[in-house]
C-alpha positions, 0 to 999 in steps of 0.5 A: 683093753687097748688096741692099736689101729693103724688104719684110725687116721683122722675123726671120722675114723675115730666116731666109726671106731667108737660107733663100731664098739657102742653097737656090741655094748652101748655102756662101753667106755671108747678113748680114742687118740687119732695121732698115736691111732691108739683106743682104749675100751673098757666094756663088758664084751669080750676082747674077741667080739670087739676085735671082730667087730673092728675087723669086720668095720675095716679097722684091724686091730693089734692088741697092746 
């Protein structure tokens, strides 16, 4: 899945982004791209508990 996040500016948001993912499924595989604030996940969460996670971590998600 991939998410747009608006509010993922630099690399310390991006670790927050990857940090916030790997605490609902450690194996989750996070790329994150600061410059187009773009994050791709592949994990075996639902889309729902990771957009609530990114939500509640301060990182509103749009889905792409």
């Amino acid at each position: 899945m991939q998410f747009h996040l608006d509010d993922m500016t630099c690399g310390g948001c991006a670790r927050t982004v990857t940090k916030t993912i790997q605490m609902i499924d450690p194996n989750a595989s996070v790329v994150t791209d600061p410059p187009s604030r773009r994050v791709e996940v592949q994990t075996s969460a639902s889309e729902g508990q990771i957009v609530a996670a990114l939500r509640e971590a301060g990182f509103p998600p749009r889905a792409q």
